[in-house]
Each structure stands twice: as structure tokens, then as C-alpha cells.
BAKOL-826667 format. One record per residue: residue in one letter; z, y, x of N, C-alpha, C in turn. Coordinates in Angstrom, 1 decimal, decimal comma, m for minus. Layout:
residues N
A|Z|Y|X|Z|Y|X|Z|Y|X
...
end
This chain:
residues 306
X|106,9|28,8|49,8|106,0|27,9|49,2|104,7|28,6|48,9
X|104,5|29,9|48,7|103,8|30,4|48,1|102,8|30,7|49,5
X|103,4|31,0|50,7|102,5|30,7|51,8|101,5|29,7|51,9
X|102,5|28,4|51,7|101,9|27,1|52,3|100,7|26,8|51,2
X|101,2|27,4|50,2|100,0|27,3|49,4|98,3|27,6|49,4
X|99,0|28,9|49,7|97,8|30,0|50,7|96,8|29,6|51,3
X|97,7|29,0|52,6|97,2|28,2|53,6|96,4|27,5|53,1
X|96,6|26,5|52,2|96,2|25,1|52,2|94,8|25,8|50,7
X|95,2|26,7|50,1|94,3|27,1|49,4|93,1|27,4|50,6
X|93,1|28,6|51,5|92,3|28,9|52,3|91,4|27,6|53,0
X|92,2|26,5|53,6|91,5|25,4|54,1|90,3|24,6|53,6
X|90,9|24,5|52,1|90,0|23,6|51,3|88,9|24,7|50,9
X|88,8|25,8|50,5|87,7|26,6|50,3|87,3|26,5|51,5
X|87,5|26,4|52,9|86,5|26,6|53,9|85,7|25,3|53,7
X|86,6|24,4|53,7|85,6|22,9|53,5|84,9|22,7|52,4
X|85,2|23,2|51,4|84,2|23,7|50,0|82,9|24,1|50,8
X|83,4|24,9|51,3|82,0|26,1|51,0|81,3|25,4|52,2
X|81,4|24,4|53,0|80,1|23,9|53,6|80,4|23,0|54,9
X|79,5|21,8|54,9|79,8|21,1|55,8|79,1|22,0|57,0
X|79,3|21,7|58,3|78,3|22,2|59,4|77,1|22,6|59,4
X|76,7|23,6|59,6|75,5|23,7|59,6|74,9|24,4|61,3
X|73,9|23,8|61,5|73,3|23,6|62,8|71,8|25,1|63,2
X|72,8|26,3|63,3|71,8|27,3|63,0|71,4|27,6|64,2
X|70,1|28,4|64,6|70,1|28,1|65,7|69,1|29,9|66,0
X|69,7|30,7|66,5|68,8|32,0|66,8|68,8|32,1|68,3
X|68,1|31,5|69,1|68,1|31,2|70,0|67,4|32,8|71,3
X|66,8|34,0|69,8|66,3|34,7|70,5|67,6|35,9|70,8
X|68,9|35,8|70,3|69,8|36,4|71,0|69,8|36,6|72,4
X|70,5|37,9|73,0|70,2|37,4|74,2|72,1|37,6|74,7
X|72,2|37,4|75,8|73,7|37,5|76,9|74,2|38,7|76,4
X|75,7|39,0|75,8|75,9|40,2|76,1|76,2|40,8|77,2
X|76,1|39,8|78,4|76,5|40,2|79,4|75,3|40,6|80,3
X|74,2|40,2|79,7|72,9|41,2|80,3|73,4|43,0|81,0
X|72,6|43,1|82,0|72,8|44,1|82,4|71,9|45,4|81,5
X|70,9|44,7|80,4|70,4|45,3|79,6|71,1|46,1|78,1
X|72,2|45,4|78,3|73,0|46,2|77,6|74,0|46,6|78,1
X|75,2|46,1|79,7|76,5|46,5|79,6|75,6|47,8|80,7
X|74,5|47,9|81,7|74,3|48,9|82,8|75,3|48,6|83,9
X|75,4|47,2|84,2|76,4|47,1|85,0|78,0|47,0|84,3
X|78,2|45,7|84,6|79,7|45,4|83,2|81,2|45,9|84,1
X|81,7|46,7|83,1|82,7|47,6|83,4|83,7|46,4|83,5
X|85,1|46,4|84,2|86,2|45,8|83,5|87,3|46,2|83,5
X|88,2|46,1|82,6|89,4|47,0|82,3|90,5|46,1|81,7
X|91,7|46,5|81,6|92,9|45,6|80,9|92,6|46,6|79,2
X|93,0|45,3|78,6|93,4|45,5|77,2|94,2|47,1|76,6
X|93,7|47,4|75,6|94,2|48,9|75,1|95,0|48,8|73,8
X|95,8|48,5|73,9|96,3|47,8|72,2|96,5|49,0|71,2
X|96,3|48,4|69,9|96,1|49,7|68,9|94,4|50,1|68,9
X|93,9|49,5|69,8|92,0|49,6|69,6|91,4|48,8|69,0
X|90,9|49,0|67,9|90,7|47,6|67,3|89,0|47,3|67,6
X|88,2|48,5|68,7|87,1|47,9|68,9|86,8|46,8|69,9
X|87,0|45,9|69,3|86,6|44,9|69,9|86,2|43,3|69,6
X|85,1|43,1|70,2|84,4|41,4|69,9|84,4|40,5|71,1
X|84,1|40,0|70,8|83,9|38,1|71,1|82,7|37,7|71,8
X|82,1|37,5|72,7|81,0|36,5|72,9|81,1|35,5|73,4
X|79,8|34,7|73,3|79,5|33,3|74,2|78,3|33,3|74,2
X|78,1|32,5|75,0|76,7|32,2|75,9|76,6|30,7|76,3
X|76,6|30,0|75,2|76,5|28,5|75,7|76,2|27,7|76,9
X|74,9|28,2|77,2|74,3|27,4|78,5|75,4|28,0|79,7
X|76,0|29,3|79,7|76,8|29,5|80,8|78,4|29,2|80,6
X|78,2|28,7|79,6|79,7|28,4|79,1|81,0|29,1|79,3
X|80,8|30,1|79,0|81,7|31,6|78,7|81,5|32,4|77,7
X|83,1|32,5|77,4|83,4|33,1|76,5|84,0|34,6|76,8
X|83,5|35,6|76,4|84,2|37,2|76,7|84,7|38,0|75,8
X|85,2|38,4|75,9|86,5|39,6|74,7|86,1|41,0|75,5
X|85,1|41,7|74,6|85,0|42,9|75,0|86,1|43,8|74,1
X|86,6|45,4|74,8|86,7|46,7|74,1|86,1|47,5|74,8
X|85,6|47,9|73,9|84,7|49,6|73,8|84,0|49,0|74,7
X|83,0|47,9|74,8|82,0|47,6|75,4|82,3|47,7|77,1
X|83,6|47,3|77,4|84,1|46,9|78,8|84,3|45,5|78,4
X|84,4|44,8|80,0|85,2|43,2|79,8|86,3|43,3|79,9
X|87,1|42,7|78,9|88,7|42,7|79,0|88,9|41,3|79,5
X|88,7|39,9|79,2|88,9|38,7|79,8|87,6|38,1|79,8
X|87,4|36,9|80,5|86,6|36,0|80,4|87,3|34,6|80,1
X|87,0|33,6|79,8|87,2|32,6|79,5|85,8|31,3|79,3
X|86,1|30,0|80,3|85,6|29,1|80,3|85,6|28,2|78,8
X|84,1|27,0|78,3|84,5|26,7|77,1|83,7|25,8|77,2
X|84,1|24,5|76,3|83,2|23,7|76,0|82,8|23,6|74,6
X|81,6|23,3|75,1|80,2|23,4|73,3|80,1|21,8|72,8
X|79,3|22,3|72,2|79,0|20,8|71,1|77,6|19,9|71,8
X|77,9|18,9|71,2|77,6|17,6|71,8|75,8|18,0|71,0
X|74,9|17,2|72,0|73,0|18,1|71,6|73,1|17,1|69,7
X|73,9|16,2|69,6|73,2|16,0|68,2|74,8|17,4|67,6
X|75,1|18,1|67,9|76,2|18,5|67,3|76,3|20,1|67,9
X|75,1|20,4|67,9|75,5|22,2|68,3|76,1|23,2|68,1
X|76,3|24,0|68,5|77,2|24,8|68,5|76,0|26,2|67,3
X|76,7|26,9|66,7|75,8|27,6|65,7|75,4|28,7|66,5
X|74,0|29,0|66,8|73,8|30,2|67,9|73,3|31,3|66,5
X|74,3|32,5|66,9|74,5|33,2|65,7|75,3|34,1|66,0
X|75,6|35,0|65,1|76,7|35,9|64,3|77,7|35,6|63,5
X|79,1|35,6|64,3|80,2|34,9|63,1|80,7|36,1|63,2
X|82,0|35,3|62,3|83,3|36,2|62,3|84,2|35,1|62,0
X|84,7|35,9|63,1|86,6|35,6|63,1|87,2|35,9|62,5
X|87,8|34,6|61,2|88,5|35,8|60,0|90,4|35,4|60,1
X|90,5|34,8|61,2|92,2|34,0|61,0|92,2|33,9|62,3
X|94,1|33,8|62,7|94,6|33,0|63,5|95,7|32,3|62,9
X|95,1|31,0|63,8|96,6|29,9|63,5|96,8|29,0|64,1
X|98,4|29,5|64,6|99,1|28,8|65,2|99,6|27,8|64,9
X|99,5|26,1|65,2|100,2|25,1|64,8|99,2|24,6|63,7
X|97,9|24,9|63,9|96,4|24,4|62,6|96,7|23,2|61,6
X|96,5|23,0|60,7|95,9|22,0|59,4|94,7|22,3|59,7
X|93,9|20,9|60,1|92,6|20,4|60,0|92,3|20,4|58,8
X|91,3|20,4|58,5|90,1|20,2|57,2|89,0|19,6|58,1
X|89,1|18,3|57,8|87,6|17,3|58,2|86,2|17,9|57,5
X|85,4|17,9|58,0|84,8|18,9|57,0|83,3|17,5|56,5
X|82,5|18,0|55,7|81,7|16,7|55,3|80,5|17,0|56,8
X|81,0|16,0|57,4|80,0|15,7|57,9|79,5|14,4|58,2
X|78,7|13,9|59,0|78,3|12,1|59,2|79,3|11,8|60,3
X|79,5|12,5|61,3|80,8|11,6|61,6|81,8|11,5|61,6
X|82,1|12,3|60,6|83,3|12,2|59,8|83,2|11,1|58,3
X|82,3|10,9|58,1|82,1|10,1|57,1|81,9|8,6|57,6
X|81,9|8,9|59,4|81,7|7,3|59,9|83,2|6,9|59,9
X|84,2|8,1|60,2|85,5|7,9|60,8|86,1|6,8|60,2
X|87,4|6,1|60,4|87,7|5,0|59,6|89,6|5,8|59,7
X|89,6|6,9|60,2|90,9|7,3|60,0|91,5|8,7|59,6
X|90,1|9,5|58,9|90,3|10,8|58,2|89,2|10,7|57,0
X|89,4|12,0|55,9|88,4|11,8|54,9|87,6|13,4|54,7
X|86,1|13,6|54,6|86,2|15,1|54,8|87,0|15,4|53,1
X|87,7|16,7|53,9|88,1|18,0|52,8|89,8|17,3|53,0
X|90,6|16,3|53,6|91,5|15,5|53,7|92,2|17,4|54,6
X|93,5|17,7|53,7|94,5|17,7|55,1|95,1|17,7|55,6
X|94,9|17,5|57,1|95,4|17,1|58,5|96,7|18,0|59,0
X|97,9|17,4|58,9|99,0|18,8|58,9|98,7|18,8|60,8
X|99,4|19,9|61,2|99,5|19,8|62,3|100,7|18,7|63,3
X|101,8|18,2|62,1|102,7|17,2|62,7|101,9|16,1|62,9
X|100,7|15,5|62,4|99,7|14,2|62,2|99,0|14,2|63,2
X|99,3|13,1|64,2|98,8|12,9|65,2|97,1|12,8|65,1
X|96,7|12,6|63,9|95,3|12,5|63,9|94,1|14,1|64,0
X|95,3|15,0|64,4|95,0|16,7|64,1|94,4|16,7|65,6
X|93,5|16,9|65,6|93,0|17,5|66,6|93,0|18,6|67,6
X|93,3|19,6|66,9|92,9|20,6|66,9|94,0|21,6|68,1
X|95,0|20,8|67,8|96,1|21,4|69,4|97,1|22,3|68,9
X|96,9|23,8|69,8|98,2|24,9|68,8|97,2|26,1|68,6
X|96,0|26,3|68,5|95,8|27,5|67,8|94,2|27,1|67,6
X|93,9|27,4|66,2|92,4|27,5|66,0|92,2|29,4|65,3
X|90,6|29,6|65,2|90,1|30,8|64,9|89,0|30,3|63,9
X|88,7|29,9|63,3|87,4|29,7|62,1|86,4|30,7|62,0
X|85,7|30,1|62,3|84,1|31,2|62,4|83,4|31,3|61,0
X|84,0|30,3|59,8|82,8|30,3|59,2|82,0|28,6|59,0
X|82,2|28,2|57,8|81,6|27,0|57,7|81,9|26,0|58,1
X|83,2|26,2|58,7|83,5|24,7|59,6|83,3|24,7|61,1
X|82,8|25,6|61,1|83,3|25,9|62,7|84,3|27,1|63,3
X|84,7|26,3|64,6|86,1|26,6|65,0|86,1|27,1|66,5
X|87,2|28,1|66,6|87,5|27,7|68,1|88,7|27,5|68,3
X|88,9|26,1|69,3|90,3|25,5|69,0|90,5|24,8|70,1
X|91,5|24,4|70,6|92,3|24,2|71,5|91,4|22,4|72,3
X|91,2|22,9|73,4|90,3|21,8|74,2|91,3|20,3|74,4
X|90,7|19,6|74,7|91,5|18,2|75,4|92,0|18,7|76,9
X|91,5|19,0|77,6|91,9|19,5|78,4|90,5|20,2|79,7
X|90,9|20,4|81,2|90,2|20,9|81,8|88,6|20,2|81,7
X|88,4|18,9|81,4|87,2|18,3|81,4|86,6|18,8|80,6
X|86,7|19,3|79,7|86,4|19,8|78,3|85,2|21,2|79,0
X|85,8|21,8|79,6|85,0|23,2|80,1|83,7|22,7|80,9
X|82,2|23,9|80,6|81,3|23,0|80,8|80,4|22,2|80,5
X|81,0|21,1|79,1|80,6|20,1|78,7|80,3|20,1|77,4
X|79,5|19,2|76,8|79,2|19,4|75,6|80,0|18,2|75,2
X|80,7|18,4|74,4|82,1|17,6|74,6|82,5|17,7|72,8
X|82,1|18,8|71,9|82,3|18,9|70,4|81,4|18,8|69,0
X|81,8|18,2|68,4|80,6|18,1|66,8|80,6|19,6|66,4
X|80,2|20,3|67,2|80,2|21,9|66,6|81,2|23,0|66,8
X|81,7|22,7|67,2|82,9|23,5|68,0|83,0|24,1|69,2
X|83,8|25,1|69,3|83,9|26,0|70,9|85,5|25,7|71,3
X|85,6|24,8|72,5|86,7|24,4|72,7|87,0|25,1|74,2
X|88,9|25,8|73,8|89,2|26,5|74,7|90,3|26,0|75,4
X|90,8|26,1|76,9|91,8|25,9|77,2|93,3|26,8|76,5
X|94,6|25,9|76,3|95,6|26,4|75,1|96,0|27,5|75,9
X|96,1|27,6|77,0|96,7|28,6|77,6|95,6|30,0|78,0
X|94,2|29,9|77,7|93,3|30,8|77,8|93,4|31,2|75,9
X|94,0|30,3|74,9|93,7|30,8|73,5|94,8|31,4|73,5
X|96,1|31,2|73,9|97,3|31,8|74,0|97,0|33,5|74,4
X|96,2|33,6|75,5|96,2|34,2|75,8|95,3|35,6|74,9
X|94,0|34,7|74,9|93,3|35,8|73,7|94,2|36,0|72,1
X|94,3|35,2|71,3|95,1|35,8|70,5|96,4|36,4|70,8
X|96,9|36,3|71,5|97,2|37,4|71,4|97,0|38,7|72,0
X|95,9|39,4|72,9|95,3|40,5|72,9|94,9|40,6|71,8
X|94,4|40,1|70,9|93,3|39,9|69,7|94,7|40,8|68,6
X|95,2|40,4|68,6|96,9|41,3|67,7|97,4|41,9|68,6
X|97,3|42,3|69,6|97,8|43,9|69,9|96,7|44,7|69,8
X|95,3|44,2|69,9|94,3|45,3|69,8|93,9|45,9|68,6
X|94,2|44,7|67,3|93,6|45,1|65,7|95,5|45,0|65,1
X|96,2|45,1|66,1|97,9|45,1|65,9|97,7|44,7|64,2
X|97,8|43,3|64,6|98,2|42,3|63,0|99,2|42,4|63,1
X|99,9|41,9|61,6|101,1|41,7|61,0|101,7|40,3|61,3
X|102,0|40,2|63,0|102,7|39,3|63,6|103,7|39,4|64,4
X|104,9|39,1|64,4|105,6|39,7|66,2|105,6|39,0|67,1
X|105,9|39,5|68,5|106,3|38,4|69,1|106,8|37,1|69,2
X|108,0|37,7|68,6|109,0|36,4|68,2|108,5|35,5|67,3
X|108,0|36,0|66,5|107,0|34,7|65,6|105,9|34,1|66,6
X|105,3|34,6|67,2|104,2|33,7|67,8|105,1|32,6|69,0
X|106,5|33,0|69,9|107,0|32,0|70,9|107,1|31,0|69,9
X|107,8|31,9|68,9|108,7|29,9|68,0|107,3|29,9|67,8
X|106,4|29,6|67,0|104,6|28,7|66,6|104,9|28,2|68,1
X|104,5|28,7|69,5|104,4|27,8|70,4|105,4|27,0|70,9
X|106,7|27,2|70,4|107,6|26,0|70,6|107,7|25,0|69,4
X|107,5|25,2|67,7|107,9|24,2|67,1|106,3|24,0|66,5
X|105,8|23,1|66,0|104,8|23,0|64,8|104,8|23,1|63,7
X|105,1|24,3|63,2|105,3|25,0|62,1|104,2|26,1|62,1
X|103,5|26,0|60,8|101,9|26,8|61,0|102,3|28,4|60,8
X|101,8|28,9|61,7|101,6|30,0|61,7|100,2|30,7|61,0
X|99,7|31,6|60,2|98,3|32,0|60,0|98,5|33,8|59,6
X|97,5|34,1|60,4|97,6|35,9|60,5|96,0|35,9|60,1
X|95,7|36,6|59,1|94,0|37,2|58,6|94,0|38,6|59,3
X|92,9|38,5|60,1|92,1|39,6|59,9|91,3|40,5|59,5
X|91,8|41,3|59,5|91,0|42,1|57,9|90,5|43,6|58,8
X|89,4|44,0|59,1|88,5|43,3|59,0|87,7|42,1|59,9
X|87,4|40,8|60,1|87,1|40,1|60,7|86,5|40,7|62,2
X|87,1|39,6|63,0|86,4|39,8|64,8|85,0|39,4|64,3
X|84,2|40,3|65,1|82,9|40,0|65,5|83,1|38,6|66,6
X|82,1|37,6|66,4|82,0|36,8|67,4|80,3|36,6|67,4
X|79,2|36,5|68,6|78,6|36,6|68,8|78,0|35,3|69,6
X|77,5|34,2|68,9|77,6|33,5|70,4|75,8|33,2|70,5
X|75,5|32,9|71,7|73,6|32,8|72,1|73,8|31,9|72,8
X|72,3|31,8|73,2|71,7|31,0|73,8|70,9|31,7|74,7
X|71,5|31,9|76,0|70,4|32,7|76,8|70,5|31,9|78,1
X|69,2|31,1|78,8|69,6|30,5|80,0|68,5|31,3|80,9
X|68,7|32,4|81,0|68,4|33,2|82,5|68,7|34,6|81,5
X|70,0|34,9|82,5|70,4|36,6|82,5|70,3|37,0|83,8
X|69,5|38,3|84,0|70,2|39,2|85,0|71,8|40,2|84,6
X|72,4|39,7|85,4|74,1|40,5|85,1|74,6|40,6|86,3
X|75,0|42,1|86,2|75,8|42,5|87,6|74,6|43,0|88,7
X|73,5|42,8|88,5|72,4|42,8|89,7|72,0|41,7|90,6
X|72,6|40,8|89,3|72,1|39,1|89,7|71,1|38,6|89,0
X|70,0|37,6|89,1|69,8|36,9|88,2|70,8|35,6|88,4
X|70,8|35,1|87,1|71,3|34,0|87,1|70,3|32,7|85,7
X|70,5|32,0|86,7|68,8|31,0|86,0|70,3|29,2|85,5
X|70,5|29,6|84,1|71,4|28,2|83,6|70,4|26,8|83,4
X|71,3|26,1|83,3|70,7|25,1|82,8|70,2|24,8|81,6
X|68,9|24,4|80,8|68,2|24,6|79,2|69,4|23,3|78,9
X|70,7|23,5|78,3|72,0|22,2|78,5|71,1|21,5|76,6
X|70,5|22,7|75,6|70,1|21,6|74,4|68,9|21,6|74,9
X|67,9|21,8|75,7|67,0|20,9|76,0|65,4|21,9|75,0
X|65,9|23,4|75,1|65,1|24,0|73,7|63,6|24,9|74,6
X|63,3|24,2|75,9|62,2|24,4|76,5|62,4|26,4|76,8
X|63,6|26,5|77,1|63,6|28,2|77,8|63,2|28,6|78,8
X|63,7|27,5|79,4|63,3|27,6|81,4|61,7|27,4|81,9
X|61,1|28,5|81,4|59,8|28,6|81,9|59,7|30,1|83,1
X|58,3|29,4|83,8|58,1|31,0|84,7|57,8|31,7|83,5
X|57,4|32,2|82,6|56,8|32,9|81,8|58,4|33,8|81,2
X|59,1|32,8|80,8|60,6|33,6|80,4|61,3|34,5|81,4
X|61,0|33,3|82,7|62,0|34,4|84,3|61,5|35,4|84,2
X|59,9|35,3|84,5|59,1|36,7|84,6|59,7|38,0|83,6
X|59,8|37,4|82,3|59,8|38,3|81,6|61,0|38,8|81,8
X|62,1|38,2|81,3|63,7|38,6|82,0|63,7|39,6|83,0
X|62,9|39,1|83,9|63,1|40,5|85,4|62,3|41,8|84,9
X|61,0|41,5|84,4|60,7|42,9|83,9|61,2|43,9|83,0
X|61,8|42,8|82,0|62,4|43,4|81,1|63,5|44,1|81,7
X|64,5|43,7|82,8|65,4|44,2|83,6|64,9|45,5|84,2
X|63,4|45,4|84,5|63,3|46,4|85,7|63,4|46,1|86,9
X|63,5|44,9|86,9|63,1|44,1|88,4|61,5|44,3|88,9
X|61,4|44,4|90,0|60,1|44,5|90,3|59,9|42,6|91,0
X|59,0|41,8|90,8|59,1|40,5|90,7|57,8|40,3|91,4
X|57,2|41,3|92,2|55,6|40,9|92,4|55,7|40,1|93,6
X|56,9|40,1|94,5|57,3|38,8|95,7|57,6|37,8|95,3
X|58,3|37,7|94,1|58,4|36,0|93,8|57,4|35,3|93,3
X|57,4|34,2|94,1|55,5|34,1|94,0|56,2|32,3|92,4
X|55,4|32,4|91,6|55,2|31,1|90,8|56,0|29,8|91,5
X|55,8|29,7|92,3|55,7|28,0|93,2|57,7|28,5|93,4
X|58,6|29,1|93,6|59,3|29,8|94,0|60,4|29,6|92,4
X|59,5|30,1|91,6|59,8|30,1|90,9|60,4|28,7|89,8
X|59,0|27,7|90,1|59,3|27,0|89,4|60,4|25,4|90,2
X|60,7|26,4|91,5|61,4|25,3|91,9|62,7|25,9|91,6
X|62,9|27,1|91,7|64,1|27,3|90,8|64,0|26,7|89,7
X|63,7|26,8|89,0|63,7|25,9|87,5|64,1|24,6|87,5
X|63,3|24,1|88,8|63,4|22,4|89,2|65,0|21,9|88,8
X|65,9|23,1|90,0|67,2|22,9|90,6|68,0|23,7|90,0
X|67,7|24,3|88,7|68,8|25,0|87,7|69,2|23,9|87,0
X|69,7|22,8|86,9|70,2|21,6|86,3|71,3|20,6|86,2
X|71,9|19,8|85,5|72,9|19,4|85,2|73,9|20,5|85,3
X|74,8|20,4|86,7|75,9|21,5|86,5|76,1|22,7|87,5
X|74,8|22,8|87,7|74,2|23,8|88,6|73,3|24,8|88,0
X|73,8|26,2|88,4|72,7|27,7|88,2|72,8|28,0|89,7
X|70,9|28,9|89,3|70,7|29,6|90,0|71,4|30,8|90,2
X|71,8|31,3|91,2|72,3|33,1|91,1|70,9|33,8|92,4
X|70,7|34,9|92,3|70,2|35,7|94,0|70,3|37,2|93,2
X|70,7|38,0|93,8|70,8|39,0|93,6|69,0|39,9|93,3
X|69,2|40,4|92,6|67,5|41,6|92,3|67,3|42,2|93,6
X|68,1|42,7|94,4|67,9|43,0|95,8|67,3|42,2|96,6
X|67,4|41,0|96,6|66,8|40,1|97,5|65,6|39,2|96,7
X|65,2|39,3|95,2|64,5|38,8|94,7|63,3|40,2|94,6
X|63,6|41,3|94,9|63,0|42,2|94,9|62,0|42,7|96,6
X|63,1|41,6|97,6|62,3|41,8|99,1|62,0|40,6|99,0
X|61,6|39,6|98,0|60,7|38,2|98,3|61,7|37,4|99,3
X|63,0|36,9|98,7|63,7|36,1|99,5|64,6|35,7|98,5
X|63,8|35,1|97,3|64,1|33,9|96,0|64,6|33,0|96,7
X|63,9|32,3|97,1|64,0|31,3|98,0|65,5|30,8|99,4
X|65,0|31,7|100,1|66,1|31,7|101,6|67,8|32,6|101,0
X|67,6|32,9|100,2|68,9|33,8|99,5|69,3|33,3|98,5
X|68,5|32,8|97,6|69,1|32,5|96,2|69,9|31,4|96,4
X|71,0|30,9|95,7|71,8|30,0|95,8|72,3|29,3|94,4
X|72,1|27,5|94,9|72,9|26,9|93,6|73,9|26,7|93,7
X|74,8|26,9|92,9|76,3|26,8|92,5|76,6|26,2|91,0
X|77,5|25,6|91,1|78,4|25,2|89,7|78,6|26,6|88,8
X|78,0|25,5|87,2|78,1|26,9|86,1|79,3|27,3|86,3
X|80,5|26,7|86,1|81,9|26,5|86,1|82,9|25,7|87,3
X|83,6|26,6|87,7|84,8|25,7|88,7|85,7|25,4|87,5
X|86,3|24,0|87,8|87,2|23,5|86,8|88,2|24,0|86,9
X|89,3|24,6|86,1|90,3|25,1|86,4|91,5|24,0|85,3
X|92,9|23,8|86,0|93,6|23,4|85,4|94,2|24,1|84,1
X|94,7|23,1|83,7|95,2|23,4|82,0|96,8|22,9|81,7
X|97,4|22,6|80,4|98,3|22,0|80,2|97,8|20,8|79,9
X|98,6|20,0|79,1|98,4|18,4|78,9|97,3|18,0|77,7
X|96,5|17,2|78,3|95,4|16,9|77,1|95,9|16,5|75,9
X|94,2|16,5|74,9|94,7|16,3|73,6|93,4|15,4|73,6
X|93,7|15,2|72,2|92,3|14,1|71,3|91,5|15,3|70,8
X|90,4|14,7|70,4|89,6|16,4|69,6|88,4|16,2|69,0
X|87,6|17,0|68,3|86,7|16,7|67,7|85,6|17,1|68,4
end
């Protein structure tokens, strides 16, 4: 009892302390820039290391779990709907929990809803829970929590939420407890994924999670030019330009006209990629290539969601 209490104490203080808020620091950049990783290492998980964070990059819709400033996984995600953003910011991850209680939190469409109330909660047996088998709370009401399914990746698809596939959250939490080795076992986390019975493990000290807004990174010795998906006027020649210099690209072949038709064709569900080598011999154009931000990858069985 004294758990459930816990729990349900912790819930309602998150929805206390604040309905959504729509923050927006847009001048973060990718951690996946080559300006910080020098070319991104990748390596399997080190358990017992607890250095390790979280990013995202909205417009490319990935999510990454670094240690020691290597990539351990990547992971596809969907963001929040343009009246419903996603918070571009600095969180923390201060929980996991398997088998979630929602907390509606006060917002307007939740206050339109005609079948939850904010600060109501939502057990995980209540079909009206959303939320699937594992959420992470960032802070204020926002979450990362279990997607409807593959459609979900890509898309802006949540009132403020970062929604993951269950078998990609399966996966990160638990690296996330062998790396900061929580006070969980195995055997507790299979039963949470066989029965709905909440599981919740605090991390003490909280994951860094980092998420931005960057629609043109050079990474890997690519540029890659996203789509502006909230619409916040990034995709100018004046930003590409500066991206490549700031890289160290030399850009004096890519002529403006070149440029801005890349920009034209970085849209809906299409980026630009061309490698610096070939944007460096003036062949933006005949080399560079559009591709989908995201290939859709399968999942388990959809859900309802917020």
C-alpha cells in the first residue's frame, strides 16, 4: 500500500506542478552534429556506467542514448502535433514505469475531452490510459511513452509528447538500468511486461534528456537539410551557409540557386543528405539526394494515445 501510495502521490504532484508548457529553444543544435561527436563513434552498452543521456532532434525524428559520448542505440519517434509541441529544451528523466497511471494533465484538450478530467487517475487496467507499457516523464507533463503504433514515427501525431515504439522503450529502459544499475531485476521488469501491474524505478540522479530543434546538421560527413516540420522559418540559405562553415566545409561551389532548391525539396517526408565531399567539389546538385526522414519500421499492436 505504501508503494501505491507513492506512486499515486508522485502523479498528482506532476500534474500539480503544471499543465504543458510550450518551450521552445530552438537555438540548440543536433547532438549528433559532427561539431560535437568528430565523427559519431558507436559501441554496445557498458552496464554499471551511469554516463549516459538521451537526445532528440525533432525535425529528424530520432531519438539517441549516448555513453561516454558514443552512440549506443538510435530510435525512431513521433512529436507533437504544431498546435501541441514538443518542449525544445533540457529535461530530465526522473522515473520509469512499467504498466503507467496517466495523469491528464490541465490542458484545453483535455478540458474538451468528454471522457477524462485533468489531474483524474487513469490506472493502467482503464482502457482510457493511453499511454501503453512504459512511460519516462520529463517534467511538467511531458512524457515519453509508448506510440500507437508504426504510423506514429515521423509524424506529429502528440499534444506534447515523444512517442516511442514499445519494443524500442523495452529496449531502452532497460539499458537505461543496467547502465545507472537501478533497483530493478529482471524478473520484475518480464512480469510488468506480462501482467498490468505498475511497476516505477526513480532515478536518482535524473537522465539527462536533451531534445532540439535543428533542421540542417552536418553528421557523419553529411549534410543533411530536414524538413522546418513547426514551420519556425530555419531553412534559409543564410542558416545552410552558416552550418557548413561552422562545420568547416568549404561551400564556395555551392552556388545560392542550388541551394535554395534544396530547401524547395527538403519537405513533407523528405531530407536532403550529400556528403561535404561532394558539396565541397560543387556537385550539391548531381549527388545530393532526397530520401525519407524515416523508413517505417514495424511494431507490436497499436494503441489509442494522446
Amino acid at each position: 500500500m505504501r508503494t501505491v501510495n507513492a506512486i499515486l502521490f508522485t502523479f498528482l504532484l506532476a500534474a500539480a506542478v503544471g499543465a504543458q508548457t510550450h518551450i521552445i529553444d530552438s537555438k540548440r543544435e543536433s547532438a549528433r552534429s559532427d561539431k560535437f561527436t568528430n565523427g559519431i563513434v558507436r559501441t554496445s552498452l557498458v552496464p554499471g556506467d551511469p554516463d549516459v543521456k538521451l537526445t532528440i532532434n525533432v525535425p529528424s525524428f530520432q531519438m539517441t542514448l549516448w555513453q561516454n559520448g558514443k552512440e549506443v542505440a538510435m530510435y525512431p519517434v513521433g512529436v507533437g502535433k504544431m498546435d501541441y509541441p514538443v518542449a525544445i529544451s533540457l529535461r530530465k528523466g526522473t522515473s520509469i514505469e512499467w504498466n503507467p497511471v496517466w495523469i491528464p494533465p490541465s490542458s484545453d484538450w483535455i478540458e474538451k475531452s468528454s471522457t477524462v478530467k485533468p489531474g483524474e487517475v487513469v490506472l493502467p487496467t482503464d482502457p482510457r490510459n493511453p499511454l501503453g507499457k512504459v512511460k519516462i516523464p520529463l517534467g511538467y507533463g511531458y512524457l515519453l511513452h509508448q506510440a500507437k503504433g508504426p504510423q506514429d514515427m515521423g509524424g506529429l501525431v502528440s499534444h506534447g509528447c515523444i512517442r516511442v515504439l514499445q519494443r524500442d522503450l523495452y529496449d531502452l529502459s532497460e539499458k537505461i538500468v543496467a547502465a545507472l544499475d537501478l533497483a530493478v531485476t529482471p524478473e520484475q521488469i518480464a512480469a510488468a511486461k506480462r501482467n498490468k501491474k505498475t511497476l516505477l524505478v526513480q532515478m536518482d540522479p535524473p537522465l539527462t534528456v536533451e531534445i532540439t530543434y535543428d533542421t540542417i546538421v552536418v553528421e557523419d560527413g553529411k549534410l543533411h537539410v530536414y524538413p522546418d516540420v513547426y514551420q519556425l522559418k530555419k531553412n534559409t540559405l543564410e542558416n545552410v551557409r552558416a552550418e557548413l562553415k561552422s562545420s568547416g566545409v568549404n561551400d564556395s561551389l555551392v552556388t545560392d540557386a542550388e541551394i535554395s532548391r534544396i530547401l524547395n525539396l527538403a519537405k513533407g517526408k523528405k531530407k536532403y543528405v550529400a556528403s561535404v565531399a561532394d558539396l565541397e567539389a560543387g556537385k550539391a546538385t548531381s549527388r545530393g539526394r532526397y530520401v525519407a526522414v524515416l523508413s517505417q519500421p514495424a511494431d507490436t499492436p497499436k494503441r489509442t494515445g494522446r
